[in-house]
C-alpha positions as a Python dict, from the first residue, in 0.01 Angstrom:
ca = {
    (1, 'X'): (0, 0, 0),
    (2, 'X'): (-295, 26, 233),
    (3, 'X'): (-510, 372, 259),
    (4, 'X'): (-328, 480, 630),
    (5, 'X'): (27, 381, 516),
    (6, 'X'): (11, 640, 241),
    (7, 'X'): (-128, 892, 449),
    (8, 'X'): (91, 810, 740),
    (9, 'X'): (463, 770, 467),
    (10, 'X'): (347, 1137, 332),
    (11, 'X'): (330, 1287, 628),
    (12, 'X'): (603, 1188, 815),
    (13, 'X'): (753, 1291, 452),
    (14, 'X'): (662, 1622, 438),
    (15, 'X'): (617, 1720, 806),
    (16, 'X'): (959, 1753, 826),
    (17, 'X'): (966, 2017, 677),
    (18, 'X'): (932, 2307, 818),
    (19, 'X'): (755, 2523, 556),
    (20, 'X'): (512, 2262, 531),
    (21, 'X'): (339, 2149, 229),
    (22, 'X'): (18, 2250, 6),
    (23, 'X'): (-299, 2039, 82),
    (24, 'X'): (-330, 1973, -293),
    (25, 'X'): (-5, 1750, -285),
    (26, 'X'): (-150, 1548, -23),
    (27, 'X'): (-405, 1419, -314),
    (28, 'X'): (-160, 1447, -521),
    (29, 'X'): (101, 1195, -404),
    (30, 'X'): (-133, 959, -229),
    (31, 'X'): (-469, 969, -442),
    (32, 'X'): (-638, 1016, -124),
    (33, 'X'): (-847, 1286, -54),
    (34, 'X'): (-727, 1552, 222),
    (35, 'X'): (-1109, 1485, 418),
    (36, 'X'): (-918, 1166, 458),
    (37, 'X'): (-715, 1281, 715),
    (38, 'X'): (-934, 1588, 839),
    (39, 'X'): (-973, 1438, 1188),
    (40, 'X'): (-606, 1406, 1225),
    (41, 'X'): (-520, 1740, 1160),
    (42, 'X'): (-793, 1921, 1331),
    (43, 'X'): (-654, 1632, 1666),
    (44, 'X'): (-314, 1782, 1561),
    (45, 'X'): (-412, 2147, 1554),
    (46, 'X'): (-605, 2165, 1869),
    (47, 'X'): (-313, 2010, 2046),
    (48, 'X'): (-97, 2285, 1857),
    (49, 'X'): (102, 2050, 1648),
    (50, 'X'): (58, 2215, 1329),
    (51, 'X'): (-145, 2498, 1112),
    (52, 'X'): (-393, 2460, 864),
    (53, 'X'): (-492, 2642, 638),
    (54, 'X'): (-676, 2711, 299),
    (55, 'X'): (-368, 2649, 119),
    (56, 'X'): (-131, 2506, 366),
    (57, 'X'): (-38, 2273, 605),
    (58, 'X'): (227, 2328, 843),
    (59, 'X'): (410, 2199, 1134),
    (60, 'X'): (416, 2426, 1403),
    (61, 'X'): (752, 2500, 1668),
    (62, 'X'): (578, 2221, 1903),
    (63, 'X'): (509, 1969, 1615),
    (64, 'X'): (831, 1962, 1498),
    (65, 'X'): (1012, 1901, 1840),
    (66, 'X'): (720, 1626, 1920),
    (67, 'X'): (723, 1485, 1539),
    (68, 'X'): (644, 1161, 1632),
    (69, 'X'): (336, 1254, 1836),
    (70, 'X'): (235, 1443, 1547),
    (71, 'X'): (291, 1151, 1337),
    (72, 'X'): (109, 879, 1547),
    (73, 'X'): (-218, 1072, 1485),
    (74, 'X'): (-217, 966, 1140),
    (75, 'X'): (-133, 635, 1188),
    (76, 'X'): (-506, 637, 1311),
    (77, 'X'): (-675, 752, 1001),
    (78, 'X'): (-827, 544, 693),
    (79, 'X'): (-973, 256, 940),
}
C-alpha cells in the first residue's frame, strides 16, 4: 500500500471517532511517522477541523459534520 493510502485509510478510520485517537497509533498502525502528515493537520486545524495536541488528535464538532473535507486533506500528504 502506498505511503498516502495508509495515512489517508487511518484517518478516515479513526476520525470517526469522536474521542479521537493518540498520535502514537498513527505510527503505530501505519509505520509512518506523524511529521508525515503534520501539514495536514495543522491545514485541518486552522480551518477548525480538528485538535491537536501533545497526546491527541481529535475531530472537532465542524470536522465531524464536514468529514470528508477533513479527509481530502490527507489524501494530499506523502507526495
Amino acid at each position: 500500500m502506498a505511503r498516502d493510502e495508509r495515512a489517508f485509510e487511518f484517518m478516515m478510520n479513526l476520525l470517526r471517532l469522536t474521542d479521537g485517537f493518540e498520535r502514537r497509533l498513527f505510527t503505530e498502525r501505519t509505520g509512518l511517522p506523524v511529521s508525515s502528515i503534520q501539514s495536514a493537520l495543522d491545514q485541518a486545524e486552522a480551518q477548525g477541523l480538528l485538535t491537536a495536541d501533545a497526546n491527541m488528535i481529535r475531530p472537532t464538532l465542524r470536522g465531524q459534520r464536514f468529514l470528508n473535507d477533513l479527509l481530502t486533506l490527507f489524501l494530499k500528504e506523502g507526495d
